[in-house]
C-alpha positions as CSV (number, residue, x, y, z in Angstrom):
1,X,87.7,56.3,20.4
2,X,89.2,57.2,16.9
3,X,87.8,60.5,16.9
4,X,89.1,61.3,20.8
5,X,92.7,60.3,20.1
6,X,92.8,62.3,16.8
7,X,91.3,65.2,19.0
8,X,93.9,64.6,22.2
9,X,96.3,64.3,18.8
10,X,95.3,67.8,17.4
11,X,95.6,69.4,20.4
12,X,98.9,67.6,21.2
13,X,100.4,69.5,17.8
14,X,98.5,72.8,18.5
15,X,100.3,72.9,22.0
16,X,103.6,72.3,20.5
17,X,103.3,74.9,18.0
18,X,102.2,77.4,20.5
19,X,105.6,76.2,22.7
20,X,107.3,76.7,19.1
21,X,106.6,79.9,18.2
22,X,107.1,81.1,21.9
23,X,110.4,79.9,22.0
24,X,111.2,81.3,18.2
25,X,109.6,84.7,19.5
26,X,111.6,85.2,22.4
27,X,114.8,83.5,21.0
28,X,114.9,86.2,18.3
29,X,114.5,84.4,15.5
30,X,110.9,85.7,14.6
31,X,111.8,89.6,15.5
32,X,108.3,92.0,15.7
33,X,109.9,94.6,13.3
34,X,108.9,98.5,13.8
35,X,108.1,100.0,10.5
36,X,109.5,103.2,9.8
37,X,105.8,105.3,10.3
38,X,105.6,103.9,14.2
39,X,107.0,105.0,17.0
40,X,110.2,103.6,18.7
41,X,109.4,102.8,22.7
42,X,111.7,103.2,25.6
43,X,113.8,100.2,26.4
44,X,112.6,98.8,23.0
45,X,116.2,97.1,23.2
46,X,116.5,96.1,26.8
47,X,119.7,93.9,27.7
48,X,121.3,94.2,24.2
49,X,124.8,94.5,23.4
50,X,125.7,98.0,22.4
51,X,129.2,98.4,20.0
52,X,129.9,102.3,19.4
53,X,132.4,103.0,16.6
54,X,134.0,106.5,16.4
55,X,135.9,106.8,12.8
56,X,138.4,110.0,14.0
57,X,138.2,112.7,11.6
58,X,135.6,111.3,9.6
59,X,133.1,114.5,7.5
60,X,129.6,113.4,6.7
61,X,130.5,114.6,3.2
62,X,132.5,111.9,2.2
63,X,130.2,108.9,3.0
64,X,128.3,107.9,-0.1
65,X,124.7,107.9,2.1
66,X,125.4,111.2,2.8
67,X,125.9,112.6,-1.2
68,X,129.8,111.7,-1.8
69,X,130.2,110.6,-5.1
70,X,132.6,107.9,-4.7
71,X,132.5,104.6,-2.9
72,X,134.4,105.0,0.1
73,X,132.1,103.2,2.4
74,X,129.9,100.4,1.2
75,X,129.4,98.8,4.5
76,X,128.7,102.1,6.7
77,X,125.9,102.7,4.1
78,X,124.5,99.2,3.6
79,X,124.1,99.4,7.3
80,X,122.7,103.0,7.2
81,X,119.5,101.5,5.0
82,X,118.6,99.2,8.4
83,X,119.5,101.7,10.6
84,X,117.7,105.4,12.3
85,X,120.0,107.3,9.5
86,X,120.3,111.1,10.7
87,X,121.0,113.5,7.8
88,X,122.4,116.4,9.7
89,X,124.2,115.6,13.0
90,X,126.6,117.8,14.0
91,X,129.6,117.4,16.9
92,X,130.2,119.5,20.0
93,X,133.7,120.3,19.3
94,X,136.3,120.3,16.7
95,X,138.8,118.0,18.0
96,X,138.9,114.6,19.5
97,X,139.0,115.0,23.6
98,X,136.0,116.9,24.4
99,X,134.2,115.2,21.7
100,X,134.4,112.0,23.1
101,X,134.2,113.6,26.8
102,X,130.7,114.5,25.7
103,X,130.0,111.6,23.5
104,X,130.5,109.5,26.8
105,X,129.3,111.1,29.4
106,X,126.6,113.3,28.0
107,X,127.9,116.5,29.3
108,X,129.1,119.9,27.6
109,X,133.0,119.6,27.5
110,X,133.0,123.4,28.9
111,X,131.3,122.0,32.4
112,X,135.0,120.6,32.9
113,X,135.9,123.6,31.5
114,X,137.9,122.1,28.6
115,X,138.1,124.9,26.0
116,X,141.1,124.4,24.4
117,X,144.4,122.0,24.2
118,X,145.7,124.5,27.0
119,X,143.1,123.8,29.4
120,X,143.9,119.9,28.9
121,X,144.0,117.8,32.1
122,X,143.0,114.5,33.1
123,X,139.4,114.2,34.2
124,X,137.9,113.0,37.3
125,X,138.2,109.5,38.1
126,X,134.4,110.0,39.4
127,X,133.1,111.1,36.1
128,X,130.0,109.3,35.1
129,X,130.6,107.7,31.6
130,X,128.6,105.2,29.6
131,X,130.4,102.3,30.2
132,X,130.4,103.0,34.0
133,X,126.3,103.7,33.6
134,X,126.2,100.2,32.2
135,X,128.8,98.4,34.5
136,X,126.0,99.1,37.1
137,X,123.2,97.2,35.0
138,X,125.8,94.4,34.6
139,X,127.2,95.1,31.1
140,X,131.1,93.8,30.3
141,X,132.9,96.6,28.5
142,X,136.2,96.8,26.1
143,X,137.6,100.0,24.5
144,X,140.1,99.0,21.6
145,X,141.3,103.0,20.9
146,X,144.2,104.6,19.5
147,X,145.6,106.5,22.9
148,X,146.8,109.9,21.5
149,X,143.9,111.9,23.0
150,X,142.3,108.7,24.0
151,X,144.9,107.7,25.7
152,X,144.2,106.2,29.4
153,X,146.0,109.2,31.1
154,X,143.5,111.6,29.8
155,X,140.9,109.1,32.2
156,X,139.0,107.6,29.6
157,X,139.8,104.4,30.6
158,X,137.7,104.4,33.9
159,X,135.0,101.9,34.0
160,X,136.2,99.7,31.4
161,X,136.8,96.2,31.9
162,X,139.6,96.3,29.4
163,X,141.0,99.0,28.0
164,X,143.3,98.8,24.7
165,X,145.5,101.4,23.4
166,X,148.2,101.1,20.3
167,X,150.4,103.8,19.8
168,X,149.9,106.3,16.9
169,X,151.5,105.5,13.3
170,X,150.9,102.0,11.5
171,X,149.1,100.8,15.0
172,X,146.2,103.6,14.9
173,X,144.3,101.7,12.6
174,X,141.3,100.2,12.8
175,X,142.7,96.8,11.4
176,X,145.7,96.9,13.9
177,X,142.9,95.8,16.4
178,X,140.9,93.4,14.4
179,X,142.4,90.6,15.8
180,X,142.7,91.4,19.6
181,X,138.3,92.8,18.9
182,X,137.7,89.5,17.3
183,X,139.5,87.3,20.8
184,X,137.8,89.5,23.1
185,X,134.1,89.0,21.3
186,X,134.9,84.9,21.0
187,X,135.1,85.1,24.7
188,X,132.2,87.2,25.5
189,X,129.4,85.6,26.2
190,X,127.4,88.2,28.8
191,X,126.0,91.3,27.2
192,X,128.8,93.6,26.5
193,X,129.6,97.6,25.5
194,X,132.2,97.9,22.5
195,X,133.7,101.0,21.8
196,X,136.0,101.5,19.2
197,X,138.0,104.3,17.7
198,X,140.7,104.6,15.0
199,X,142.8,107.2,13.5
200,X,142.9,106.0,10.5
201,X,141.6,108.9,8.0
202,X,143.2,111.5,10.4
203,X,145.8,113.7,8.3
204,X,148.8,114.9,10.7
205,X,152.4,114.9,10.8
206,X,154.4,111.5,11.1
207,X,150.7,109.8,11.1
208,X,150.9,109.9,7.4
209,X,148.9,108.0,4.7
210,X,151.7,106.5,3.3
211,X,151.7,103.8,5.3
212,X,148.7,102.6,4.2
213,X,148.3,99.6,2.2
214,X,149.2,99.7,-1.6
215,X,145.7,99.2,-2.8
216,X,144.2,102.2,-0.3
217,X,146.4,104.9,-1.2
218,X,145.8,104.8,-5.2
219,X,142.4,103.7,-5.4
220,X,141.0,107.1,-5.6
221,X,143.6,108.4,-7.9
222,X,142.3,110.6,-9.9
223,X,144.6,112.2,-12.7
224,X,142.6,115.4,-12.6
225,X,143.8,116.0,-8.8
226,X,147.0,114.2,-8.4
227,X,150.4,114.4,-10.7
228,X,152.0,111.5,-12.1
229,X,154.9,112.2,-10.1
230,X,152.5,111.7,-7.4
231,X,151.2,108.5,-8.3
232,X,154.6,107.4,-8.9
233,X,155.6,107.9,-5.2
234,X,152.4,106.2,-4.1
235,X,152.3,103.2,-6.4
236,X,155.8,102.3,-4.6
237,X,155.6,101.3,-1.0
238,X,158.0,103.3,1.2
239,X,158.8,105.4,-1.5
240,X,159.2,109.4,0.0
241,X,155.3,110.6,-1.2
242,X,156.8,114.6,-1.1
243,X,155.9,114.7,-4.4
244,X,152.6,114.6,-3.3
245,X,152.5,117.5,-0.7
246,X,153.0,120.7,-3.4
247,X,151.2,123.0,-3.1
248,X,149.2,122.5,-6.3
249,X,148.6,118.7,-5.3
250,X,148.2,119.0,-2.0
251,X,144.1,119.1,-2.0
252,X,144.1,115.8,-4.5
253,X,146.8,113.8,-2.5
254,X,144.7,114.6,0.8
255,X,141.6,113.4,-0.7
256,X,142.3,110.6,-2.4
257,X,144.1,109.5,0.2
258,X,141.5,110.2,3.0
259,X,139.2,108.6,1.0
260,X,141.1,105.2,0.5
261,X,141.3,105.4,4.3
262,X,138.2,105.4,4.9
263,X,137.8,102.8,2.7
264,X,140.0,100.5,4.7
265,X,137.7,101.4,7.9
266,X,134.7,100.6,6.2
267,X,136.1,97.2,4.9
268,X,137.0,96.5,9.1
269,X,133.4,97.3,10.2
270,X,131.9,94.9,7.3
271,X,134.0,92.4,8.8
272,X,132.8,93.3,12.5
273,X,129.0,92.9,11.4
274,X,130.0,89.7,9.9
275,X,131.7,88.4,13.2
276,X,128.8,89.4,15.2
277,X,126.2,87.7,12.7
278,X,128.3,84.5,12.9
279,X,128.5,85.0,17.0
280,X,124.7,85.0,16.5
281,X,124.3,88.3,18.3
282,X,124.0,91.1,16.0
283,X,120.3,91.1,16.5
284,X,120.3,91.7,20.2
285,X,123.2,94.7,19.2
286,X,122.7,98.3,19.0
287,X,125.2,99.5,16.9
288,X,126.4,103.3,16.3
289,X,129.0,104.7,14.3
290,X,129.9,108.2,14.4
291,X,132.7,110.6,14.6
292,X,134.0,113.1,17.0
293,X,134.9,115.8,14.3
294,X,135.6,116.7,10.5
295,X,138.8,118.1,8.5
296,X,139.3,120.9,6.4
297,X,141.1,120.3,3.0
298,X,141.3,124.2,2.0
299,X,138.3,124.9,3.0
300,X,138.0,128.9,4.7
301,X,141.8,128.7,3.4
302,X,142.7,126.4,5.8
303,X,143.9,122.6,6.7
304,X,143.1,120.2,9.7
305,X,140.9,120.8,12.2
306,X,140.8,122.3,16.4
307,X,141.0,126.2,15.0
308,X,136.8,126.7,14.1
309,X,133.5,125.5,13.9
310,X,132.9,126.0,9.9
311,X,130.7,122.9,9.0
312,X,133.4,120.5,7.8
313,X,135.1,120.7,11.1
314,X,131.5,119.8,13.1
315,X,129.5,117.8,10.4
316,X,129.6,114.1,11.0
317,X,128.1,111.0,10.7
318,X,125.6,109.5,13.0
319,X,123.7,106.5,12.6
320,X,121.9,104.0,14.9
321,X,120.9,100.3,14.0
322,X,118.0,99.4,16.4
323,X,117.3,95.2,16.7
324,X,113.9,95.2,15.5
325,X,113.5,98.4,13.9
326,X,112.9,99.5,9.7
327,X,115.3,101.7,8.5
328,X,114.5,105.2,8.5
329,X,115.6,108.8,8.2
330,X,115.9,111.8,10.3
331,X,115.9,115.6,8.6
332,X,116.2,117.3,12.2
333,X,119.7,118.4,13.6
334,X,121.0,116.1,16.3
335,X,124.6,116.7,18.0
336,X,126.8,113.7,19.4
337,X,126.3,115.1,22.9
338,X,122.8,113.2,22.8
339,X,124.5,109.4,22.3
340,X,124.8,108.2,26.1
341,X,121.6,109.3,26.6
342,X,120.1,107.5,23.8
343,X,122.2,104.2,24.9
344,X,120.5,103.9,28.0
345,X,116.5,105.2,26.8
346,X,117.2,102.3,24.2
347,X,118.1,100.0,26.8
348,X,115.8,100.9,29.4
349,X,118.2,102.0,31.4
350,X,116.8,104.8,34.2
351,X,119.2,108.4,33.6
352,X,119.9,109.8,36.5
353,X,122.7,111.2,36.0
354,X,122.1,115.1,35.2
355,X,123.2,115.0,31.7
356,X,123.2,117.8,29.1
357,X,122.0,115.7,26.3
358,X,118.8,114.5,25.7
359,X,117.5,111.3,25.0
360,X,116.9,110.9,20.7
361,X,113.6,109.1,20.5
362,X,111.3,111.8,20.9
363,X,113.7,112.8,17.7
364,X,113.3,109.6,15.8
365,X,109.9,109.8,16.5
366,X,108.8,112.6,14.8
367,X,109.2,115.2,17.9
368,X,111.1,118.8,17.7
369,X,114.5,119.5,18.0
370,X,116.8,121.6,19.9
371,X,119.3,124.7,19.0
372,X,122.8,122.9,18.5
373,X,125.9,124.1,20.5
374,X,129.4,123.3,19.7
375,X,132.7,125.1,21.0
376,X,136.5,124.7,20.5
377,X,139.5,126.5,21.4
378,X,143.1,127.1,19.7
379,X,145.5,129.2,18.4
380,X,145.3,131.1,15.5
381,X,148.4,131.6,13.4
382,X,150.5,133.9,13.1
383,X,149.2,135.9,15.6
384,X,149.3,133.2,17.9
385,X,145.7,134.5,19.4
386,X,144.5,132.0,21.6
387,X,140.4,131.8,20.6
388,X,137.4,130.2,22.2
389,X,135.1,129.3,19.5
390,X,131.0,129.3,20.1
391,X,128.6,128.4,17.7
392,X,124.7,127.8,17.2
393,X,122.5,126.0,14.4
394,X,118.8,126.7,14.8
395,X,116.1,126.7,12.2
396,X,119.3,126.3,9.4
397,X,120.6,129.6,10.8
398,X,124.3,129.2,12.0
399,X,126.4,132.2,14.4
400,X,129.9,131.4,15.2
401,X,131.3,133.9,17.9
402,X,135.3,134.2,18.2
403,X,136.4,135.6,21.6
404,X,140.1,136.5,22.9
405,X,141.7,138.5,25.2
406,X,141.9,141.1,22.0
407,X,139.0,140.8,20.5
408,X,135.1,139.5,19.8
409,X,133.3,138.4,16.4
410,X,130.5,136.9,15.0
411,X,129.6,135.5,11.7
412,X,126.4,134.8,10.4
413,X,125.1,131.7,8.0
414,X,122.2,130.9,6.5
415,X,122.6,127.2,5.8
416,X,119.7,126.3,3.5
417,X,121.0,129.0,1.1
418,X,124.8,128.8,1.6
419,X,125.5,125.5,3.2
420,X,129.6,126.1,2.6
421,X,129.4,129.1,4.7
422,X,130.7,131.5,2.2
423,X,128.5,134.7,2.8
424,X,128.3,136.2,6.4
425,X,124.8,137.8,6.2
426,X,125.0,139.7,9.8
427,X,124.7,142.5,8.6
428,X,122.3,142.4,6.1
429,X,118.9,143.9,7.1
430,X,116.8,141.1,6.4
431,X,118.4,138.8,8.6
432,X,118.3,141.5,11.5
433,X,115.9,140.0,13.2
434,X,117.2,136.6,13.0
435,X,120.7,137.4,14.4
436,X,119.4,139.2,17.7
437,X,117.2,135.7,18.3
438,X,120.1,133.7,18.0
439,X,122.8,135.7,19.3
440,X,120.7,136.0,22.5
441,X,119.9,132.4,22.3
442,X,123.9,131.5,22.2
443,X,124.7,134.4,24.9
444,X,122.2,132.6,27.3
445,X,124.3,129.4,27.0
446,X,127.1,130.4,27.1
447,X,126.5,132.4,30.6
448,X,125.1,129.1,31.5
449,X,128.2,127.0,31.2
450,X,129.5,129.2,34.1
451,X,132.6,128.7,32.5
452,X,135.3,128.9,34.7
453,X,139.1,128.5,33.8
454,X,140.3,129.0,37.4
455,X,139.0,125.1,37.7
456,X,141.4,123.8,35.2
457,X,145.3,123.6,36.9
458,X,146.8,124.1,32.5
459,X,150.2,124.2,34.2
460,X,149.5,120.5,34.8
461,X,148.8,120.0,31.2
462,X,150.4,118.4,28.2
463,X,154.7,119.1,29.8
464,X,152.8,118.1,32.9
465,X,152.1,114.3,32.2
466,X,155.6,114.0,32.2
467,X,154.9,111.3,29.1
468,X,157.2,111.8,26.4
469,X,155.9,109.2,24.3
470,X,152.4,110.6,24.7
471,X,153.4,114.4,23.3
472,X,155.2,112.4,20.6
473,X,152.1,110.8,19.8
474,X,150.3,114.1,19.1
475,X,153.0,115.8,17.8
476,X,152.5,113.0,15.1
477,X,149.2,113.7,14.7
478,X,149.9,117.5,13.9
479,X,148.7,119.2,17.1
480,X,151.7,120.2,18.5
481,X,155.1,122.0,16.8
């Protein structure tokens, strides 16, 4: 009798640890974690949050995970060791519309046939973008963005649930946001799609560092690179920093400013992980954080960004933290273009929807890549030229082609061996061979854009909105005179 209630007992104890673990498993709290040496499945990540983080502006080079020398981002990289951390992505385009056209929607910003800031009109209210892909599988969505070429009149608005723009200045911060981010999550309690982006390292006209906090602007002094009569200016809030903008300092401000900006970004997404560990969700999120574009700080003799395709305008940052998933790297070039359509593999989402970006998995797990294609359009001073810029990175060979009404160039790079893009090889014998390959490759492409500027009304453009608040807003973000 003894020994058949210790048995009904044992088995009593058995059952309830089976129901235990069960429950723990599927709860989350005992995760089945991927090492870094096995392959990734589709919909490894099925109904989890996703929060996608665009940093404006933002060059690879000056995050500490990707070989900066000082500290700028602590959080991005603590995150990077737990995350698919890709060492060389690379954006479309060199300025912030059609990078986040293709970021969202997967598609080449030329199929819209958005070249240049003159080509700029709104796009199609029909226009498939993420958070419309996941409206359908029942995902809420929020967008807390900086308007200016995210504002809502450019249509990238369409499909979220909410949609919240500051104006540019003090408000195009990332911590101008943090507490309206932090309401909307309290409330959430359905999966969701975050997307956030902030202006906060861009450099421009009135959107000036100065307004930064005290501590961000002279934590990166560096008295090699910045007068005293510059630090003066910036120890002193309000103070007039034009001190700082000689010729001779101009390089050191910018930097050590751009850095202490990205600093303050880095210290708003620690405190977003932080929030979403205490909401008990960030390990059912995929989280992303990227940029649409880089800056030039005198680099090819130049300053900001839209005019080129030279690597510190198109190298940024891309890294994925997978629920569930060891940390691990990525040599192989991969281009922004390819996030939607990694979203929705992750999530098991079926893509139908004709994209020109492919799916990173087969990436992550160990498969080849693809030639990269970027393009951007502007107008190059004091010629006033307007350019369409093409480029191609293959096998760490790079060919930028320049085309106007006047003229047609090409430059050459061999990336492994000059990674600054100082030497144009084209026409160096050795490298004969090379150049035809890829100049062919980009030709192709581009005759496959069927690019077609007759589809774009410009007239309509910028004057066209009839939004003088809106041009102000760039014009304070140094893309218009």
């Amino acid at each position: 009798m003894h020994k058949r209630k210790r048995l009904i007992l044992g088995l009593g104890v058995l059952a309830i640890l089976v129901v235990l673990f069960v429950a723990l498993s599927y709860g989350g709290l005992l995760k089945k974690v991927i090492d870094s040496s096995s392959p990734i499945p589709s919909g490894i990540c099925k109904d989890c949050n996703v929060v996608l983080i665009s940093i404006d502006t933002l060059r690879a080079d000056h995050l500490p995970c990707y070989g900066y020398e000082k500290n700028t981002a602590p959080n991005i990289c603590a995150l990077a060791k737990d995350s698919v951390f890709f060492k060389e992505p690379y954006s479309v385009s060199a300025w912030t519309y059609p990078s986040h056209y293709s970021m969202l929607t997967g598609l080449y910003p030329a199929k819209k046939s958005l070249l240049s800031i003159d080509d700029m009109v709104p796009f199609n209210s029909s226009t498939n973008m993420i958070q419309k892909m996941l409206r359908k599988e029942n995902y809420s969505s929020a967008a807390f963005t900086n308007a200016g070429f995210m504002d809502r009149k450019w249509g990238f608005s369409s499909g979220f649930d909410l949609y919240n723009q500051t104006s540019s200045g003090m408000q195009a911060r990332f911590y101008y946001n943090q507490e309206k981010i932090s309401s909307w999550l309290e409330k959430e309690n359905d999966k969701f799609f975050l997307f956030l982006h902030g202006y906060d390292v861009h450099t421009g006209k009135t959107h000036s560092f100065d307004k930064n906090p005290l501590n961000l602007r002279t934590m990166f002094y560096d008295n090699g690179s910045v007068s005293d009569k510059c630090y003066f200016a910036l120890s002193r809030p309000g103070e007039n920093i034009s001190a700082c903008l000689e010729i001779e300092n101009r390089k050191g401000y910018t930097v050590s400013q751009y850095d202490g900006a990205l600093y303050g970004s880095d210290e708003y997404i620690g405190r977003l992980i932080s929030e979403l560990k205490a909401k008990g969700v960030y390990d059912k999120t995929i989280i992303i954080i990227t940029s649409d574009h880089g800056d030039r700080f005198g680099d090819h003799e130049r300053w900001g960004h839209v005019d080129n395709l030279y690597q510190e305008e198109i190298s940024v940052p891309l890294i994925i933290r997978i629920p569930g998933v060891e940390g691990k790297e990525v040599d192989t070039p991969v281009s922004n273009l390819d996030i939607a359509p990694t979203i929705l593999e992750l999530l098991g989402v079926e893509n139908n929807y004709n994209m020109d970006g492919k799916s990173l998995l087969p990436i992550i797990n160990g498969g080849e890549g693809r030639p990269i294609y970027s393009i951007t359009g502007g107008k190059v001073l004091p010629r006033n030229d307007s350019l369409i810029w093409f480029s191609i990175i293959e096998d760490k060979m790079k060919l930028i082609l320049a085309v106007s009404e006047n003229m047609t160039g090409t430059r050459l790079y061999d990336l492994s061996a000059d990674p600054h893009e100082k030497n144009n090889v084209q026409n160096e014998s050795r490298y004969a061979e090379v150049y035809s390959k890829i100049n062919s490759a980009l030709s192709e492409w581009i005759i496959n854009l069927n690019l077609d500027k007759s589809k774009n009304d410009s007239s309509k453009g910028l004057e066209g909105l009839g939004d003088p608040e809106l041009i102000e807003q760039l014009r304070s973000l140094g893309y218009l005179n």
